[in-house]
FIDO-353556 format. One record per residue: residue number from 1; residue in one letter; x, y, z of N, C-alpha, C in turn. Coordinates in pm, whole numbers, plus 32768, in hexadecimal, padded with zeros to 4 digits. Each point is the difference from the previous one (the first is absolute). Example, Ala and Ser with C-alpha at 12.3 -4.5 7.8 and 13.67 -1.06 7.14 Angstrom:
BEGIN
{site 1, 'a', {8527, 7DC7, 830C}, {7FA7, 8077, 8000}, {805A, 8078, 8000}}
{site 2, 's', {7FDD, 8069, 7FB8}, {8052, 8077, 8006}, {7FB3, 806D, 8049}}
***
This chain:
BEGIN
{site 1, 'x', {57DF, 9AE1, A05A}, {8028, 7F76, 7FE2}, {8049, 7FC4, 8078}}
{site 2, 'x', {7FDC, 7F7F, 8032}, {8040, 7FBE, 8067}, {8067, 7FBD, 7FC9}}
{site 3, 'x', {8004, 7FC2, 7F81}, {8089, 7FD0, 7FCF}, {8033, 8056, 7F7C}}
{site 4, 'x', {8078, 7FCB, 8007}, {8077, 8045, 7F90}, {7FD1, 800A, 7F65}}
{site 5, 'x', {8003, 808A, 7FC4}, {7FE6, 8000, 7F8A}, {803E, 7FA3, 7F75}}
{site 6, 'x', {7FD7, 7FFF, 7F83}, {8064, 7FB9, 7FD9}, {8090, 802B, 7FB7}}
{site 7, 'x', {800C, 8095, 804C}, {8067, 800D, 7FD2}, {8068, 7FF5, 8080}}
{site 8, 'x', {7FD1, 800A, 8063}, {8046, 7FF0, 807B}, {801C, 7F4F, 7FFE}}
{site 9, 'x', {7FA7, 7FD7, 7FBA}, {8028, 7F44, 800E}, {806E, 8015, 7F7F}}
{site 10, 'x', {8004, 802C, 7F90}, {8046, 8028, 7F92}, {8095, 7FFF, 8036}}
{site 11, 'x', {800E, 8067, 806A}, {8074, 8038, 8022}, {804C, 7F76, 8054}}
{site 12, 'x', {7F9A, 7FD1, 8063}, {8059, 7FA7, 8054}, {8044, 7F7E, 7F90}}
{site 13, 'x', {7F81, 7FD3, 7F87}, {8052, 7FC9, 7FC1}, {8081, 801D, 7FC3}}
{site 14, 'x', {8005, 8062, 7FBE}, {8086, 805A, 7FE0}, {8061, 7FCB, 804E}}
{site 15, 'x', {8002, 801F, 806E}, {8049, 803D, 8059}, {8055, 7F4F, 8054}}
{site 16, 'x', {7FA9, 7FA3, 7FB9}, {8003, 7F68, 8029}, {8050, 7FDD, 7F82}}
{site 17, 'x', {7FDD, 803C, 7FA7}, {8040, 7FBC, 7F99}, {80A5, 8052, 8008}}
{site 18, 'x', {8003, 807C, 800F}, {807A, 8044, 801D}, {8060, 7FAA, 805A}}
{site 19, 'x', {7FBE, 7FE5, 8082}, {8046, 7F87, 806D}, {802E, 7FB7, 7FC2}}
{site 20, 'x', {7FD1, 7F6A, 7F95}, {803F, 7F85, 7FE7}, {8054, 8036, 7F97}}
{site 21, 'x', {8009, 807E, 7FAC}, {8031, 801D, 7FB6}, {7FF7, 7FC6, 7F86}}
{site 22, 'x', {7F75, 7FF9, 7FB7}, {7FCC, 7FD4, 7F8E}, {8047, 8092, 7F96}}
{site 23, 'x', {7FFB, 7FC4, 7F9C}, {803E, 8071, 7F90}, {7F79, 7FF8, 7F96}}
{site 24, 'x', {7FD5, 7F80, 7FC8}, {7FA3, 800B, 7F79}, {7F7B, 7FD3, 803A}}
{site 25, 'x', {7FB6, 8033, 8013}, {7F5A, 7FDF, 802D}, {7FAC, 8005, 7FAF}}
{site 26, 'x', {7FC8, 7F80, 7FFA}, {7F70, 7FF4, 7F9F}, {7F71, 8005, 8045}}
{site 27, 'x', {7FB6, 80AC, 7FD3}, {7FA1, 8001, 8059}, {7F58, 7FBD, 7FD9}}
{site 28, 'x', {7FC8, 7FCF, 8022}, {7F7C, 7F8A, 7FE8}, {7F85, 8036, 802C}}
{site 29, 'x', {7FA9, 8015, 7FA7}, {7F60, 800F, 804E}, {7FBA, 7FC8, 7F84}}
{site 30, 'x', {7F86, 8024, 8067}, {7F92, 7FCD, 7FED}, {7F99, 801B, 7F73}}
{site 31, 'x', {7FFE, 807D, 7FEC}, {7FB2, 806E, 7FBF}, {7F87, 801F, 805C}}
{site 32, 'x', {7FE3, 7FD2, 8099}, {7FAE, 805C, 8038}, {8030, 807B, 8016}}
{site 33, 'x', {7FBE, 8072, 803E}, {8031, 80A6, 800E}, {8096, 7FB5, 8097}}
{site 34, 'x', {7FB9, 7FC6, 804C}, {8047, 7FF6, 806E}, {80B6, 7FFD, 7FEC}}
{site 35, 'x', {7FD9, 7F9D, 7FA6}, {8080, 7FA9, 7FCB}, {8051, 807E, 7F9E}}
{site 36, 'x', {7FC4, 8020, 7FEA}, {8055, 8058, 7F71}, {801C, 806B, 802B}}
{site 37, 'x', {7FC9, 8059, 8071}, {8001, 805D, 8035}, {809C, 7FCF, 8075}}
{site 38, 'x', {7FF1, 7F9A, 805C}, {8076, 7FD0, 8036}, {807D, 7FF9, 7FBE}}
{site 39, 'x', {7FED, 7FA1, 7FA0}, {8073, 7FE7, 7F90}, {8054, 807C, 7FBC}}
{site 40, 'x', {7F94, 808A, 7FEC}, {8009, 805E, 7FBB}, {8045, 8074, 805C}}
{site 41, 'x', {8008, 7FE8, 8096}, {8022, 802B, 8064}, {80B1, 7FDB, 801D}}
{site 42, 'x', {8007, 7F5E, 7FE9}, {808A, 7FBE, 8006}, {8060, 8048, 7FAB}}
{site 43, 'x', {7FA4, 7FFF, 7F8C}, {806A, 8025, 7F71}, {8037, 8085, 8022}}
{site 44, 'x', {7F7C, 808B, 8028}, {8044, 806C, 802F}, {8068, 8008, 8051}}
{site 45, 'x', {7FE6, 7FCF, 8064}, {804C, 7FF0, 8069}, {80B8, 7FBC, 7FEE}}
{site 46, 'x', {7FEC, 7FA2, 7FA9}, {8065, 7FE7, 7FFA}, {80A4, 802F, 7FDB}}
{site 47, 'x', {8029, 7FC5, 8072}, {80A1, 806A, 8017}, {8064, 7FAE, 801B}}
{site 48, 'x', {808F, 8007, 7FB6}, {8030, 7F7D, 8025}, {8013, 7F9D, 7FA4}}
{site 49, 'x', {7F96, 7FEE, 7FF5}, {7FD2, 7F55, 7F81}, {7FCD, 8063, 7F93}}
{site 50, 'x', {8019, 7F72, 7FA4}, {7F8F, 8026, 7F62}, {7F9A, 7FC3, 8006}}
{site 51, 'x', {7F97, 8010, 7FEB}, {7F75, 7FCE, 7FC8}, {8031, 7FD5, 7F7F}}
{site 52, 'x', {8012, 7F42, 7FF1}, {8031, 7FEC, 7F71}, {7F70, 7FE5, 7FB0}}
{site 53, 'x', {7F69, 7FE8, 8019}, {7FB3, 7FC5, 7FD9}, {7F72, 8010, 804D}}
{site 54, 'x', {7F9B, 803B, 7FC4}, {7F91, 8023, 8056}, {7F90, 7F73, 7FA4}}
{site 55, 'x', {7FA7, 7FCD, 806C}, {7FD2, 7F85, 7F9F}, {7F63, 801F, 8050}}
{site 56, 'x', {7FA6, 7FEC, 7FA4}, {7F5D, 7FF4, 804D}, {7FDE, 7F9C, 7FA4}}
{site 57, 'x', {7FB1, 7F99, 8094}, {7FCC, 7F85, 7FD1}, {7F68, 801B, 801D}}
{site 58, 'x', {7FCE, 7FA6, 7F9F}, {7F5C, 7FE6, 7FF5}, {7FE7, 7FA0, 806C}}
{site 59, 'x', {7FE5, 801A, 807E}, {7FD4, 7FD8, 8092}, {7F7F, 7F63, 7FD9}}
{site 60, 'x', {7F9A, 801A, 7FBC}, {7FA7, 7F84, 7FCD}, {804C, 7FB2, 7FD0}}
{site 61, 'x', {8084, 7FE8, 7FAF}, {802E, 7F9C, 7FEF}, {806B, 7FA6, 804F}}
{site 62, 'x', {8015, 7FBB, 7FD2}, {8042, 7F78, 8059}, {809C, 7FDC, 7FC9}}
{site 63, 'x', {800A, 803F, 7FA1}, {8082, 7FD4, 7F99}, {8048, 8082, 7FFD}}
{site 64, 'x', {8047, 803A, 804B}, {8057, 8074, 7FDB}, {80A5, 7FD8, 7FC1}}
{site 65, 'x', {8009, 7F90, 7F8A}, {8052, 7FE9, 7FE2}, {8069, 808B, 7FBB}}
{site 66, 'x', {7F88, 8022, 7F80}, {803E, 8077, 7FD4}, {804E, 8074, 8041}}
{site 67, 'x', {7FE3, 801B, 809B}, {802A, 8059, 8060}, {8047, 7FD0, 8049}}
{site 68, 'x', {8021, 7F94, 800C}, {8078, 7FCA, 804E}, {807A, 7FE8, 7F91}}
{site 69, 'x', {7FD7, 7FE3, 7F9D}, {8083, 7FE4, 7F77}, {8024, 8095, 8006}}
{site 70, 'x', {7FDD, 8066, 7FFC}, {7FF5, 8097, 7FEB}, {8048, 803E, 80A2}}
{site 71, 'x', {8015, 7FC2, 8053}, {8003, 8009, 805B}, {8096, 7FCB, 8029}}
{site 72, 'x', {8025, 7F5B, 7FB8}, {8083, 7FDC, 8016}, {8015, 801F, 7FA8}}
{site 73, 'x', {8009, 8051, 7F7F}, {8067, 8015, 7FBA}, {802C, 80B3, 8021}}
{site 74, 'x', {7FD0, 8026, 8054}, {804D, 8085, 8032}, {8058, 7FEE, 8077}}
{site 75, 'x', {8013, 7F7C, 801D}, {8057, 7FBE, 807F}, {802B, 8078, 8079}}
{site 76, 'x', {7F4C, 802A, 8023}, {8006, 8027, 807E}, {8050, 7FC1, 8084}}
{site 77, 'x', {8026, 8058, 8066}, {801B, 7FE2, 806D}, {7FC8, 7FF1, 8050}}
{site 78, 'x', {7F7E, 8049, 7FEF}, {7FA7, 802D, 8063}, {7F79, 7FDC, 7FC9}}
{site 79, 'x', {7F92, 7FC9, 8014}, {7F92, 8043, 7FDF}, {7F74, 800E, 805E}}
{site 80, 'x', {7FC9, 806C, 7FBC}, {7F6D, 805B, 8074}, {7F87, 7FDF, 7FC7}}
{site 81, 'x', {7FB2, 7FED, 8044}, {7FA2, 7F93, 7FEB}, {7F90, 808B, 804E}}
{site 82, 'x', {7F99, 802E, 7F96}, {7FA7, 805E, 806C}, {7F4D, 7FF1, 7FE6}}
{site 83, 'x', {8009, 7F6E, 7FD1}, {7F7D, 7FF2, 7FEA}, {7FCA, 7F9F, 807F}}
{site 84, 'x', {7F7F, 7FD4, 7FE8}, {7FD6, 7FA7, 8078}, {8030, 7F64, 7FF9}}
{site 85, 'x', {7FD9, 7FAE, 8086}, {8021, 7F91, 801C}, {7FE7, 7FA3, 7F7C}}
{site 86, 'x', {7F97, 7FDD, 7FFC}, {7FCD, 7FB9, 7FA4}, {804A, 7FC9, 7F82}}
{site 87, 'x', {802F, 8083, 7FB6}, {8051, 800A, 7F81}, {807B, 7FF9, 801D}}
{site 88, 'x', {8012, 8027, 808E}, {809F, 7FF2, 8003}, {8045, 7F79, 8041}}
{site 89, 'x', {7FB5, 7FBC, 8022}, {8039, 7F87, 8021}, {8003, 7F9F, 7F94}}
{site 90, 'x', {7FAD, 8028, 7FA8}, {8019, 7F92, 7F79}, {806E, 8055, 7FB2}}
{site 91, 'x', {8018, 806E, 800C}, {807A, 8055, 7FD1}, {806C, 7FD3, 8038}}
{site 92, 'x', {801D, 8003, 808B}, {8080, 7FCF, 804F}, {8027, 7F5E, 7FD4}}
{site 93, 'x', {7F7C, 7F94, 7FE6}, {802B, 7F8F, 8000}, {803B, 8000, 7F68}}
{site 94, 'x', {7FEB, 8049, 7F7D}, {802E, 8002, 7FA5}, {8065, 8026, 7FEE}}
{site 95, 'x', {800E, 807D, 8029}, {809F, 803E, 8010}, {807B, 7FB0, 805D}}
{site 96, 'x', {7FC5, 7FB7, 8033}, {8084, 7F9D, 8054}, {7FEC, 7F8C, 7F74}}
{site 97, 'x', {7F98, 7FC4, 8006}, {801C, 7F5D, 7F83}, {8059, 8064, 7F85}}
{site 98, 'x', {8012, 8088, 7FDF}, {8023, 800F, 7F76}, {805A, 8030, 803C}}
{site 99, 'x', {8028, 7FD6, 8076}, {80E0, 8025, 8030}, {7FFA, 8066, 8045}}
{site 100, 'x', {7FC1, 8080, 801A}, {8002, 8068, 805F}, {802E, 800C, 8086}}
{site 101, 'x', {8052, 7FF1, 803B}, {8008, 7F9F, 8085}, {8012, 8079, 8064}}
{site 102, 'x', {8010, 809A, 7FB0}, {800F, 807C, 8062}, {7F9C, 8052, 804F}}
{site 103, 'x', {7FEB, 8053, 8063}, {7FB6, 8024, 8064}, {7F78, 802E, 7FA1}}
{site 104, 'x', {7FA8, 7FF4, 8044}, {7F87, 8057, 7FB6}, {7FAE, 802B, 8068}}
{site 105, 'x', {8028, 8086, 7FEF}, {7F53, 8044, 8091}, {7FA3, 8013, 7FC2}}
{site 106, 'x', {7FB4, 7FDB, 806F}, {7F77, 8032, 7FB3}, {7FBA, 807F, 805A}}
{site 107, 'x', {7F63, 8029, 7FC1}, {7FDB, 8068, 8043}, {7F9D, 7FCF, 8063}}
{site 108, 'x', {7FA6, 8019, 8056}, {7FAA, 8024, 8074}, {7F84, 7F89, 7FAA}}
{site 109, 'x', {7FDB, 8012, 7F87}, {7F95, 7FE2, 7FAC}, {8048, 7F53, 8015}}
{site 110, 'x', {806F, 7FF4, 7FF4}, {8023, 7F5D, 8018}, {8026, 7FC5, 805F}}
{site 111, 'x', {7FDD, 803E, 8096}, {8032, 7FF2, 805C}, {7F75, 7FBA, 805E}}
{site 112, 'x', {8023, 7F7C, 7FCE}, {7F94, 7F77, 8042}, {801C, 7F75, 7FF6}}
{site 113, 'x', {7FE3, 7FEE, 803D}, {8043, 7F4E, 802D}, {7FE9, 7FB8, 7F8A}}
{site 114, 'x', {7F6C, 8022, 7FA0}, {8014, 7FEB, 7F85}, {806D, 8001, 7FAA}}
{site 115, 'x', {8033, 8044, 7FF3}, {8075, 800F, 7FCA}, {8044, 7F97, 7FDE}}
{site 116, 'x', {8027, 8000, 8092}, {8076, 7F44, 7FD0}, {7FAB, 7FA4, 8000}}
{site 117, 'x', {7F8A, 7FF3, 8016}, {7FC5, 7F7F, 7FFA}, {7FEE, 800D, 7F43}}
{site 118, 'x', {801E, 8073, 7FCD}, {7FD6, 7FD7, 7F75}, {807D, 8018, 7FC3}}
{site 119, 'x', {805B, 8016, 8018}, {809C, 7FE4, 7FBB}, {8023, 7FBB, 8017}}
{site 120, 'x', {7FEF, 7FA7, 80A6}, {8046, 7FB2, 8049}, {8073, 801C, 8068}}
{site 121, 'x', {804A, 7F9B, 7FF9}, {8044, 800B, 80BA}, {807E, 8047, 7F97}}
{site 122, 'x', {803E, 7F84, 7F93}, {8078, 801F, 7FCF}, {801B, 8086, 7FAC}}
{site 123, 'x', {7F63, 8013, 7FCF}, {801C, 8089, 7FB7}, {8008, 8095, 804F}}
{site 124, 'x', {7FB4, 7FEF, 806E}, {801A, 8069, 8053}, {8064, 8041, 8066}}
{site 125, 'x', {805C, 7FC9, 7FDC}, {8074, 7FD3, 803C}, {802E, 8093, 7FCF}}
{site 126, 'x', {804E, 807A, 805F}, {8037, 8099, 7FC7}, {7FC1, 8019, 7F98}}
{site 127, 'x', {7F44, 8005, 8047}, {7FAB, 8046, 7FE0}, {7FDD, 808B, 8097}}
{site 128, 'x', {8034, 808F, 7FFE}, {7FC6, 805D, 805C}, {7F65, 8063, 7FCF}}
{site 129, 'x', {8001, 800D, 805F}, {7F5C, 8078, 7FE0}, {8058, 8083, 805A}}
{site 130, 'x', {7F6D, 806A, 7F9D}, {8020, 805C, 806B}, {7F73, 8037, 7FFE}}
{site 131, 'x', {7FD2, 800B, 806C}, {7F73, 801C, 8085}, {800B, 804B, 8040}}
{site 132, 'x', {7F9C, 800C, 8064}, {8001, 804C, 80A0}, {800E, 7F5D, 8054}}
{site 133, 'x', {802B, 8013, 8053}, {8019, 7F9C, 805B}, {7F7E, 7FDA, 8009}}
{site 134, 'x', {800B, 7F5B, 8037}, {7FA7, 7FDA, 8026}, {7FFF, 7FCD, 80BE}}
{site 135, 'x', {7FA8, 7FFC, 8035}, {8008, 7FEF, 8084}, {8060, 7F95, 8052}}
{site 136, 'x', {800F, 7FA3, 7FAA}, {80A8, 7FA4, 805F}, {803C, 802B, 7FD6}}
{site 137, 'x', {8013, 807D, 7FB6}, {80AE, 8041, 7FE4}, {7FF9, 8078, 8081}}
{site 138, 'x', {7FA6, 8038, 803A}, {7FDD, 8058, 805F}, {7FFF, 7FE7, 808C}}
{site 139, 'x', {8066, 8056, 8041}, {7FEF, 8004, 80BA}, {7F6E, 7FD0, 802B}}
{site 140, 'x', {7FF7, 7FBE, 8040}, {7F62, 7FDC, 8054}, {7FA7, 7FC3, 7F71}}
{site 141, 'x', {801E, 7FDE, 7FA3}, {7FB5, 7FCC, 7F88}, {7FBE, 7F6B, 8040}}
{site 142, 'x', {8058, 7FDB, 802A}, {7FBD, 7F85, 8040}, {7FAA, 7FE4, 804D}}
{site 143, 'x', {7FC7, 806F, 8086}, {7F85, 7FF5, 8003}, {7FAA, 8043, 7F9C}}
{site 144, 'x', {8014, 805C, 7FC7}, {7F98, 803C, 7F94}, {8003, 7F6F, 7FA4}}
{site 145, 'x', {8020, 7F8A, 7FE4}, {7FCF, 7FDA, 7FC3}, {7FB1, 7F7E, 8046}}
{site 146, 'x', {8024, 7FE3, 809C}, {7FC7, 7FE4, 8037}, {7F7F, 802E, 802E}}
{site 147, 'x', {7FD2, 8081, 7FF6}, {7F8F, 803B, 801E}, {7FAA, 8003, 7F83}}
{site 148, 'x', {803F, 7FF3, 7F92}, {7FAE, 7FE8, 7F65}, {7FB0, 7FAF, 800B}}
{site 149, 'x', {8068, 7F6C, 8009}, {7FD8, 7F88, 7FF9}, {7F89, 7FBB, 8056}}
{site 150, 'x', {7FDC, 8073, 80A2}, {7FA4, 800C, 8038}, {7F6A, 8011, 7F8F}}
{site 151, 'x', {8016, 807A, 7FA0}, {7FB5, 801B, 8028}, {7FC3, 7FE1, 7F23}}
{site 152, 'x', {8060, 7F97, 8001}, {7FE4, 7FE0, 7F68}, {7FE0, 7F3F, 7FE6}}
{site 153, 'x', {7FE5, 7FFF, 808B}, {7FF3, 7F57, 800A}, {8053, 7FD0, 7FC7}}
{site 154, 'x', {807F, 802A, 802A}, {807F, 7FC6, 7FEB}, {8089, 8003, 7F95}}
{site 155, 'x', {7F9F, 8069, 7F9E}, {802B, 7FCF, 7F79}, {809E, 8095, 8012}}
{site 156, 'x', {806A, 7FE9, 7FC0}, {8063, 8078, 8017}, {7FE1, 805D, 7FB2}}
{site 157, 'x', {8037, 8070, 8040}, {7FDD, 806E, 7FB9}, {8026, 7FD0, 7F66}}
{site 158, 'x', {7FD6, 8098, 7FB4}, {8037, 7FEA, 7F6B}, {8069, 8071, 8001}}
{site 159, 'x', {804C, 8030, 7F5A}, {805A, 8031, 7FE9}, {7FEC, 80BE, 8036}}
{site 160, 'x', {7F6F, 8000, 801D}, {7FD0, 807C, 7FF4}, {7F9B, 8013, 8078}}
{site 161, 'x', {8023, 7F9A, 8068}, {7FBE, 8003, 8059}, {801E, 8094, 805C}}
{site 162, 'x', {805A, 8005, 8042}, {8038, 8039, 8019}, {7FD7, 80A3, 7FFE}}
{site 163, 'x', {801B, 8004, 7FA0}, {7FCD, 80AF, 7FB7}, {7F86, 7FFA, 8006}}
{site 164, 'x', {7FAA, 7FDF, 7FCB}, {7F64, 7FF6, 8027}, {7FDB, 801F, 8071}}
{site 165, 'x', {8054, 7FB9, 805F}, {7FD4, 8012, 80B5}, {8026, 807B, 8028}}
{site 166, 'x', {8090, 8037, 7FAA}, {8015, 807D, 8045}, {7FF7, 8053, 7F9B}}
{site 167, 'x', {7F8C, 7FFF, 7FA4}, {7FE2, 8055, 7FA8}, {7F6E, 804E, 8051}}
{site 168, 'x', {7FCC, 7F83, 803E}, {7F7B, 8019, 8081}, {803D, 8026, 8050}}
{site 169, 'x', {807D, 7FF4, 804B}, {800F, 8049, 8087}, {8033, 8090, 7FDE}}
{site 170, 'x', {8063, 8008, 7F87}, {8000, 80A7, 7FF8}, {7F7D, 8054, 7FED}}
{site 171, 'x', {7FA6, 7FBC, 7F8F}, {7F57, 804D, 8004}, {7FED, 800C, 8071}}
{site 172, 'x', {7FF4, 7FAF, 804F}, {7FA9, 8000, 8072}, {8037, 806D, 8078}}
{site 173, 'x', {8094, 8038, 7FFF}, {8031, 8050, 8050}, {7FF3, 8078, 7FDD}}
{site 174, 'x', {7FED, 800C, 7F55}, {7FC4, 8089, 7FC6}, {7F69, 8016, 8056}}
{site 175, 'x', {7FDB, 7F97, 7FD1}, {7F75, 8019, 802F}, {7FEE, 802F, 8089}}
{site 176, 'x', {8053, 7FD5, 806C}, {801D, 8038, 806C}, {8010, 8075, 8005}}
{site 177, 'x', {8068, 8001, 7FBF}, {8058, 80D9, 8022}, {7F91, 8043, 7FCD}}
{site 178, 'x', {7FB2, 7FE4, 7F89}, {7F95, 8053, 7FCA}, {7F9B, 802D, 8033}}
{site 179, 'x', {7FE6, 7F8D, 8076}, {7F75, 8005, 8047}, {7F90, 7FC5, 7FA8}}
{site 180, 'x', {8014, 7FB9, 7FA4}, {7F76, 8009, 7FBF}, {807B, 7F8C, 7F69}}
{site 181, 'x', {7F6B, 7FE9, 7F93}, {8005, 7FD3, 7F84}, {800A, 808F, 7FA8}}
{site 182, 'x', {7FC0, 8057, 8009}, {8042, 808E, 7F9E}, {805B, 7FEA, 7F8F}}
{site 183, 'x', {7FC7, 7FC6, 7FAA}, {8086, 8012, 7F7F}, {8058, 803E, 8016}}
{site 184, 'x', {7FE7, 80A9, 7FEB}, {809C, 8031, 7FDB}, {8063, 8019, 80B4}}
{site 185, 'x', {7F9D, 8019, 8069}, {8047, 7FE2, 8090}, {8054, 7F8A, 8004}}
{site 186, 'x', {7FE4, 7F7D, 7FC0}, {804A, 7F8A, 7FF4}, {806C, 7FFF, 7FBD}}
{site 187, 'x', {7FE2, 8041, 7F97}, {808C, 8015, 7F90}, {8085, 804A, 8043}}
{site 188, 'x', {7F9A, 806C, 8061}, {8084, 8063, 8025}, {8046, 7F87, 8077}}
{site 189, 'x', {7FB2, 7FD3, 8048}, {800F, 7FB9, 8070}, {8089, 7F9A, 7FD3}}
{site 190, 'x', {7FDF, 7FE3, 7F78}, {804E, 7F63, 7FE4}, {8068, 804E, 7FE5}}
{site 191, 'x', {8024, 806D, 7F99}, {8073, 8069, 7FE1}, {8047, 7FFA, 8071}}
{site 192, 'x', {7FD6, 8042, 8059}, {801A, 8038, 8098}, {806D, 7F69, 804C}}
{site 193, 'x', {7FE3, 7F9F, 7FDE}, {8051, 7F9E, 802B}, {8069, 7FE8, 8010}}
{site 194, 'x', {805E, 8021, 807C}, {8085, 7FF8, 8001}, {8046, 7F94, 8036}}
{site 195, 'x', {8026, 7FAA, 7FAD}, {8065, 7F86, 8095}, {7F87, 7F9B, 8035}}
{site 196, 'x', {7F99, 7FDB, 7FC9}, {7F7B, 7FD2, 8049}, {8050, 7F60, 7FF8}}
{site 197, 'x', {8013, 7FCE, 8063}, {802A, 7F8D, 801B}, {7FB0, 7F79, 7FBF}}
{site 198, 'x', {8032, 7FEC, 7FAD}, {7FD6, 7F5D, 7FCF}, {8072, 7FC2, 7FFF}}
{site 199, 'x', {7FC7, 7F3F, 8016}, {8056, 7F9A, 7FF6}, {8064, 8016, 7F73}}
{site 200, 'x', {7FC5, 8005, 7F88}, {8099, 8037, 7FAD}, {8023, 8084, 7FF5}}
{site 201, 'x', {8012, 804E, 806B}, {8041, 8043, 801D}, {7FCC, 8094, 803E}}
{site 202, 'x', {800F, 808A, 7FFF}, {7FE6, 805E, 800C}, {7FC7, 803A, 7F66}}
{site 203, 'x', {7F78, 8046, 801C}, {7FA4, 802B, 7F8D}, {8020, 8083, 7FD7}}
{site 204, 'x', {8027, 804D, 7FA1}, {7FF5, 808C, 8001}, {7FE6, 801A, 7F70}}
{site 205, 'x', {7FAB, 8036, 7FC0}, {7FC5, 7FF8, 7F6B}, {8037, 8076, 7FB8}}
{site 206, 'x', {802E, 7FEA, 7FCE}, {805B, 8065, 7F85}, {7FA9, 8073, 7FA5}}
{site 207, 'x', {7FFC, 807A, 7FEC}, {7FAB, 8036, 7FBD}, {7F80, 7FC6, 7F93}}
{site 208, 'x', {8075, 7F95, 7FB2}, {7F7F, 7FCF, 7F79}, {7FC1, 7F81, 8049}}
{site 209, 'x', {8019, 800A, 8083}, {7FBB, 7FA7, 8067}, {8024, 7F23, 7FE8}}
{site 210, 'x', {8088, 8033, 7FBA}, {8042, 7F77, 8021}, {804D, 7FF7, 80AB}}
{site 211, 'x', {803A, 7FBB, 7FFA}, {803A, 7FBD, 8097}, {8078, 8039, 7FE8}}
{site 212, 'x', {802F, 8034, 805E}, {809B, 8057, 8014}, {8051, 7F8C, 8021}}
{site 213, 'x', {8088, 7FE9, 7FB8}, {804C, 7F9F, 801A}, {7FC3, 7F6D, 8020}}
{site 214, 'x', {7FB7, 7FC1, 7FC7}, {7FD2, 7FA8, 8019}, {808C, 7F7F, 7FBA}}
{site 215, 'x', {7FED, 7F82, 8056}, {8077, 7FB5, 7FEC}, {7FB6, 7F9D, 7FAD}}
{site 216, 'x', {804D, 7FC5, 7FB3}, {7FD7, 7F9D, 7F8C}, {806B, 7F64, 801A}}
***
């Protein structure tokens, strides 16, 4: 894996919410696996705070009144948001009109310019994510996204650009050390990877073949 599992995104949230020093957290998904599996990650994880309220909304609809009433009456401090953009920006704009006015992160799945264009300017206001960086948060990102934009007739990268490109340049260095395409020569090859220099950061793959220390 070139980016962070979701329990490694799990943890940095934790560990964000530990910082502002939230005490009661209300955690939010989707009912996709993604979402519930994230969410289901927070709750473990959590140390510090209480989980006052776990809520899953039906993503096809447009009205999450019932889950936001359910939502201010456990008068969170905090709340985690781990489903996608789409649902969660009509989530964020509800939870501010029904008084919510406290931080809400969200996960990787809501991390797109969409976002506030569908909650808006005022609702997104101490709204955080937690991701893998994206290339203007990165040393030298700026020509890498200058060299994108070469070569995409202009258009900017996306949220996942990034990893894609150096999801091909680590293959492609396996493919090197291996000498060849060889399935299992490639596998050992990619294992074998120590410190292999990419723009977000140094590569080294962890036994169950996630990313060793990867930053979120």
């Amino acid at each position: 894996m070139i980016n962070g599992t979701g329990t490694q995104q799990a943890e940095s949230a934790v560990t964000y919410i530990k910082k502002v020093g939230a005490k009661s957290v209300v955690v939010i998904d989707d009912n996709t696996d993604y979402s519930v599996d994230l969410a289901d990650s927070v709750e473990k994880q959590a140390d510090g705070f209480k989980i006052v309220k776990r809520e899953s909304i039906n993503p096809k609809e447009k009205d999450f009144s019932a889950n936001v009433n359910s939502v201010i009456s456990a008068k969170p401090d905090f709340v985690v948001w781990t489903g996608y953009y789409q649902a969660g920006g009509l989530l964020i704009n509800q939870l501010r009109g029904a008084g919510y006015d406290g931080p809400i992160l969200v996960g990787d799945g809501s991390v797109d310019a969409q976002l506030a264009a569908i909650a808006g300017a005022d609702s997104i206001k101490n709204v955080v994510g937690t991701f893998t960086k994206t290339p203007d948060m990165l040393e030298g990102g700026d020509k890498w996204i200058a060299d994108y934009k070469k070569v995409s007739g202009g258009a900017d990268p996306g949220p996942y650009s990034i990893q894609s490109y150096e999801a091909v340049k680590t293959l492609a260095e396996a493919y090197k050390n291996a000498g060849g395409t060889d399935y299992d020569a490639v596998v050992k090859a990619l294992k074998d990877l120590t410190d292999f220099p990419l723009l977000t950061g140094e590569l080294t793959f962890a036994a169950d073949g996630s990313r060793e220390g990867v930053a979120l």
